[in-house]
C-alpha positions as CSV (number, residue, x, y, z in Angstrom):
1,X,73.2,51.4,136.8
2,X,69.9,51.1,135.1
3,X,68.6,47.4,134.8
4,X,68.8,47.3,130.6
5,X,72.1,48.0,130.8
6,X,72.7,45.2,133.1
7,X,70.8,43.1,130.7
8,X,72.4,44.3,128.1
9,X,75.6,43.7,129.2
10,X,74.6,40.2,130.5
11,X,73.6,39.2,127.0
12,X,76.4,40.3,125.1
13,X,78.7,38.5,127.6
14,X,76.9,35.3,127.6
15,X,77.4,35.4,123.8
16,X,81.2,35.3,124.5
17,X,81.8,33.3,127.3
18,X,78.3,31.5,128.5
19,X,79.9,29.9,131.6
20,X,80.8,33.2,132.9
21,X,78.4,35.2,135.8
22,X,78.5,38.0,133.8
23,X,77.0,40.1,136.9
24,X,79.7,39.2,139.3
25,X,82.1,40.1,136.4
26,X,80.4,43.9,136.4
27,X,80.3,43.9,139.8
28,X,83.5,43.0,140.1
29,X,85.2,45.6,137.9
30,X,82.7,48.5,139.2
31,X,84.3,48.3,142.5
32,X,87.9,47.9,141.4
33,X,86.9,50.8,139.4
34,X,85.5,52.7,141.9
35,X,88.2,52.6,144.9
36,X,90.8,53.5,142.4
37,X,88.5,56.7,141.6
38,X,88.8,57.0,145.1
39,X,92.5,56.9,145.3
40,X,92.7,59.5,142.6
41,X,90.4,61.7,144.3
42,X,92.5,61.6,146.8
43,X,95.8,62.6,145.3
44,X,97.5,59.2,144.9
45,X,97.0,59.5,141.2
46,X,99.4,57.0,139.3
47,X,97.9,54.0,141.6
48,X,94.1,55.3,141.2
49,X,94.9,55.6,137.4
50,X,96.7,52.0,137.2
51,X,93.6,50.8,139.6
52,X,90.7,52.1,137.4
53,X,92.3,50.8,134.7
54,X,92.7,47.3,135.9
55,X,88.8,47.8,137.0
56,X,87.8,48.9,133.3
57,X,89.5,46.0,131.8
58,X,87.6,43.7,134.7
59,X,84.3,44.8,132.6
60,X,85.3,45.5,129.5
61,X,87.0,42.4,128.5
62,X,84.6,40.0,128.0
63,X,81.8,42.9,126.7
64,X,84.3,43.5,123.9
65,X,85.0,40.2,123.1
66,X,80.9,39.4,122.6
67,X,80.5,42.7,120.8
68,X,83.4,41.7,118.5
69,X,81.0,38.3,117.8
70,X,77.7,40.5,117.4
71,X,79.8,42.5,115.1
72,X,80.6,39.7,113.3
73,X,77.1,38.5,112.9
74,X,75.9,41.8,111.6
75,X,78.2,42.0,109.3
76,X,77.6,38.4,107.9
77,X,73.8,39.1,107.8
78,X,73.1,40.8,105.0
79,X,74.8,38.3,102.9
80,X,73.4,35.2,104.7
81,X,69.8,36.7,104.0
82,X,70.5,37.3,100.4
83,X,71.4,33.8,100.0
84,X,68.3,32.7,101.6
85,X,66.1,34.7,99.7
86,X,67.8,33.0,96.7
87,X,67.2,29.5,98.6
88,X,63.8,30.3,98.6
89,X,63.1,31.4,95.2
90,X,64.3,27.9,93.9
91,X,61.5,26.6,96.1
92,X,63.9,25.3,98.8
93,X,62.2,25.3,102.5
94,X,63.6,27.7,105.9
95,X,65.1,24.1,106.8
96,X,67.4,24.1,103.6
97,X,68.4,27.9,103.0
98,X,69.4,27.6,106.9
99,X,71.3,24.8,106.2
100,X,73.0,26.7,103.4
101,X,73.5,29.3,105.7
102,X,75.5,26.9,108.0
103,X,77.1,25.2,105.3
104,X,78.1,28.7,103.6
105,X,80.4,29.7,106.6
106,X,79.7,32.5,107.9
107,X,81.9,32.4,110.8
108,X,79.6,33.1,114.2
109,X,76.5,33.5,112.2
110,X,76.6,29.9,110.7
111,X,77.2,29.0,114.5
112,X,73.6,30.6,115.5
113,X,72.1,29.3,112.7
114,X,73.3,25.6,113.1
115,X,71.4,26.1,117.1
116,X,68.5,27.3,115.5
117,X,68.2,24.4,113.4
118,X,68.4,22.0,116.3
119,X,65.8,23.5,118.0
120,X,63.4,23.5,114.6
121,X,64.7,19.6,114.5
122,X,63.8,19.3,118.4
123,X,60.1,20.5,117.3
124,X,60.3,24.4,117.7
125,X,58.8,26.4,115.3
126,X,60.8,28.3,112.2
127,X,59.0,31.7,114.0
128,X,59.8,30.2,118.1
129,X,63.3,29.4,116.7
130,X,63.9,32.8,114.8
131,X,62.2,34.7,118.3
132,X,65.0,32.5,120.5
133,X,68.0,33.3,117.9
134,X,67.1,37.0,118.3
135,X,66.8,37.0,122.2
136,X,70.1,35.3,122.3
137,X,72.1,38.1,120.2
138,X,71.8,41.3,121.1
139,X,71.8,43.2,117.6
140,X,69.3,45.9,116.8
141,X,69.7,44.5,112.8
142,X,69.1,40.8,113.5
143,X,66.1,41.9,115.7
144,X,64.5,44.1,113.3
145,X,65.3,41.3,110.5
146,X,63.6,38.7,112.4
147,X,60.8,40.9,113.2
148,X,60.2,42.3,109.5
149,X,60.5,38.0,108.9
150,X,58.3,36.9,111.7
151,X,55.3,39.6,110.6
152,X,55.4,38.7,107.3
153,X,55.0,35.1,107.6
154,X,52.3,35.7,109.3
155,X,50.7,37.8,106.9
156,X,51.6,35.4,104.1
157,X,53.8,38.3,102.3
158,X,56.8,37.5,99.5
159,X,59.5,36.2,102.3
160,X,62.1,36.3,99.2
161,X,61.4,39.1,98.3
162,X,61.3,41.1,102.2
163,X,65.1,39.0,102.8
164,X,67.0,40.7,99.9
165,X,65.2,44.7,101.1
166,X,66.4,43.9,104.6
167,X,69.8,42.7,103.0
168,X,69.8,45.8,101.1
169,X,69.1,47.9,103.9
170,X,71.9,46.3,105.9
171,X,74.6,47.0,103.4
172,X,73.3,50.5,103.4
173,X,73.7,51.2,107.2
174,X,77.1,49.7,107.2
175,X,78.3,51.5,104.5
176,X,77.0,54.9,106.3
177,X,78.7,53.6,109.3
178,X,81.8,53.6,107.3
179,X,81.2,57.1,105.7
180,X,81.0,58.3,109.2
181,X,84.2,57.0,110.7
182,X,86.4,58.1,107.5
183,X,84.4,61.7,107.7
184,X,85.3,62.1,111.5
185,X,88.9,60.1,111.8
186,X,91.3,63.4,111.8
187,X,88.5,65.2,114.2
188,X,89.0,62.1,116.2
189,X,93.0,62.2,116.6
190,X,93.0,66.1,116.8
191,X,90.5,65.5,120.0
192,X,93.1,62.8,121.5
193,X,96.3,64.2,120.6
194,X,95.1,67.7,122.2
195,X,93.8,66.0,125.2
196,X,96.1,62.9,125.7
197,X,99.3,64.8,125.0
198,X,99.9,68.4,124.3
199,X,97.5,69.8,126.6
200,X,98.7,67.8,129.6
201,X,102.2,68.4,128.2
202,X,101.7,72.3,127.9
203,X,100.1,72.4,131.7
204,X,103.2,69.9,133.0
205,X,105.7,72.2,131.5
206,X,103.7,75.2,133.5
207,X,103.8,73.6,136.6
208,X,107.4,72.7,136.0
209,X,108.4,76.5,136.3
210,X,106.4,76.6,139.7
211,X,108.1,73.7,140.8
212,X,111.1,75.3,139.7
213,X,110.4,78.4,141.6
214,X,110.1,76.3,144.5
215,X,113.8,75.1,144.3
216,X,114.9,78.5,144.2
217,X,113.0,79.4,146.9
218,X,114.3,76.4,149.0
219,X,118.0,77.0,148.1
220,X,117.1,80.9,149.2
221,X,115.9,79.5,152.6
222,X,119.2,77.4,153.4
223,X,120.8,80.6,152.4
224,X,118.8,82.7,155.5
225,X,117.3,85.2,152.1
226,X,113.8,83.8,153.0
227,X,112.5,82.7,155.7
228,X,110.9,79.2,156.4
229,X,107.3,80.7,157.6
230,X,107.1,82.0,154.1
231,X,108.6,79.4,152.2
232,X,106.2,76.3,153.6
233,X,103.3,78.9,152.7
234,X,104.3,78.5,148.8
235,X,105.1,74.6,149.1
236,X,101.5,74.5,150.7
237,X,99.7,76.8,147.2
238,X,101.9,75.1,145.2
239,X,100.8,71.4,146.1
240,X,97.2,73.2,146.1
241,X,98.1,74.4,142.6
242,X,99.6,70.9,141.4
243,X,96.1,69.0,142.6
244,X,93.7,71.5,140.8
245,X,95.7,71.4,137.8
246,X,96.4,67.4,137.7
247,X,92.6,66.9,138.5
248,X,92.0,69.3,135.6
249,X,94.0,67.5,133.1
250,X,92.3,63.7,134.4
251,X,89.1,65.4,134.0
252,X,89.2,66.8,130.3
253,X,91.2,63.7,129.2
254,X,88.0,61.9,130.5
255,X,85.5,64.5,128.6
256,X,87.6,64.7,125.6
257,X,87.9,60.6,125.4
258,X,84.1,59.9,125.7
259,X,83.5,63.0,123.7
260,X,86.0,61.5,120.5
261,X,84.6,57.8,121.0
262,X,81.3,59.0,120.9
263,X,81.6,61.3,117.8
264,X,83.7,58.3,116.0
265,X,81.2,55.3,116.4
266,X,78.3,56.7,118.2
267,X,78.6,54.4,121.1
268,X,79.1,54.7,125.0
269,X,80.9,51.5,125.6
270,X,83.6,52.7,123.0
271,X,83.6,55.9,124.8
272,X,84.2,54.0,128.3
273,X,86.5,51.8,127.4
274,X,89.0,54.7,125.6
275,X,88.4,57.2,129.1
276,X,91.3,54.8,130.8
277,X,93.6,55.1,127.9
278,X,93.0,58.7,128.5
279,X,93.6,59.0,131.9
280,X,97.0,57.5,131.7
281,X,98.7,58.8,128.7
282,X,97.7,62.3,130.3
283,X,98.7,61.7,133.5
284,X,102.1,60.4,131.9
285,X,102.3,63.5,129.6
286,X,101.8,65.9,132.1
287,X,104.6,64.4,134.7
288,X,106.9,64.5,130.8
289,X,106.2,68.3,131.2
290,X,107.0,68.8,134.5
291,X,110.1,66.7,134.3
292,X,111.4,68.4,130.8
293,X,111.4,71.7,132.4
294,X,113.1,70.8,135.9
295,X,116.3,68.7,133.3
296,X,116.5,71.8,131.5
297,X,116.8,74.2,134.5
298,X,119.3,72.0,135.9
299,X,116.7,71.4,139.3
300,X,117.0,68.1,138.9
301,X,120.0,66.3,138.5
302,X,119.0,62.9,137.7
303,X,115.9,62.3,135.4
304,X,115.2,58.9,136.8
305,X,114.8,59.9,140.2
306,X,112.8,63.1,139.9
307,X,110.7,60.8,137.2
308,X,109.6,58.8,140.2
309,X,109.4,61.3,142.9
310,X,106.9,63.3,139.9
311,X,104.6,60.1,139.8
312,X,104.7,58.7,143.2
């Protein structure tokens, strides 16, 4: 795993919970994730799925929770900056539009702001402290706010004046954010339905008539109209069959999940944390397909029963 992403994922963790070794956590969770990969690979599909899963939420718990804060923030931004451009105007100092800011309410935002005033009160610099609050969250708007801010202070520019454009800016890119969800919502459910449930359904009910085929062929065995030889050859191409087609509905339920997240919001993290979702509702959909066509040949007898023997 590349070292910003570590990083990355450190920082947005530590914003969450800042007690927590957010490396162990990943670690942690990668190798839950990867043996039950491994048991999956390996045919034992319903404990590799229930496995990964466990392993995804391991590391994507506490990620989500401290991108649900950053989200927060970002959203809060714009408005927080407007009211400090307006702080300013009146000839109020950074000190007092912050304190506004705190006072104001912004949920996490007023938290980070009421830190950065204690180090300015400690003796660090308005720039230091804006520098620290930006190294702390890990949001490409505050950074580029604090950056436009740090530059031109330095430069003497209109301060006021650059907070409301970068306010402006950040209403803008939320509201195409917006746009883009609403524009690519019924894409979105046509990509999960297909590949969470009728596809795997479709496949199931497929195998279901070879399975079928194969309790004919047993019953024609115990009858002496086939013999044995011939009959454990087509149990051994159907489990062949069964394997390649299971591993073909986990794998396009993983494509078609990172695929939809990533066409929704544009995100990988998204993407990862919907594949497990994936994985089991199609795994669960294509044993329903199986199992609807062996009730309504009569090959099974009782639906609980075959249920498990299908997922076990």
């Amino acid at each position: 795993m590349p070292a910003e992403w570590i990083k990355h994922y450190e920082n947005v963790v530590k914003l969450a919970f800042p007690k927590l070794n957010a490396r162990f956590i990943l670690t942690l969770g990668s190798v839950v994730s990867l043996i039950g990969i491994a048991l999956i690979l390996t045919g034992y599909y319903l404990f590799g799925i229930v496995i990964l899963i466990v392993g995804m939420f391991i590391v994507f718990t506490p990620y989500k929770k401290g991108k649900q804060i950053v989200e927060s923030i970002e959203e809060n931004l714009g408005d927080a900056l407007r009211e400090m451009a307006a702080v300013l105007r009146s000839g109020g100092t950074f000190e007092v539009a912050i304190k506004e800011v705190i006072a104001s309410e912004y949920g996490e935002l007023s938290k980070q702001f009421s830190l950065m005033l204690k180090e300015i009160e400690a003796g660090k610099s308005f720039i230091a402290a804006l520098n620290s609050l930006s190294m702390r969250i890990d949001s490409d708007f505050l950074r580029k706010a604090v950056l436009i801010i740090t530059d031109s202070l330095r430069t003497g520019g209109r301060v006021a004046d650059i907070l409301d454009e970068i306010a402006e800016d950040i209403r803008k890119t939320y509201q195409i954010r917006k746009e883009r969800k609403a524009r690519v919502s019924m894409q979105f459910m046509f990509i999960f339905v297909s590949a969470a449930v009728l596809g795997p359904l479709i496949v199931g009910m497929s195998m279901g008539i070879q399975l079928f085929m194969m309790k004919i062929g047993e019953d024609m065995v115990k009858s002496g109209m086939q013999s044995e030889e011939f009959f454990k050859q087509k149990v051994a191409t159907s489990e062949v069959i069964n394997n390649i087609l299971t591993l073909y509905v986990l794998i396009q339920a993983v494509l078609a999940g990172a695929v939809g997240a990533l066409i929704r919001t544009g995100k990988m993290v998204d993407a990862m944390s919907l594949v497990p979702i994936m994985l089991f509702l199609s795994y669960m959909f294509f044993t329903l397909g199986k199992l609807s066509v062996l009730l309504l040949t009569g090959a099974c007898p009782n639906a609980l029963t075959c249920m498990l023997d299908l997922l076990l």
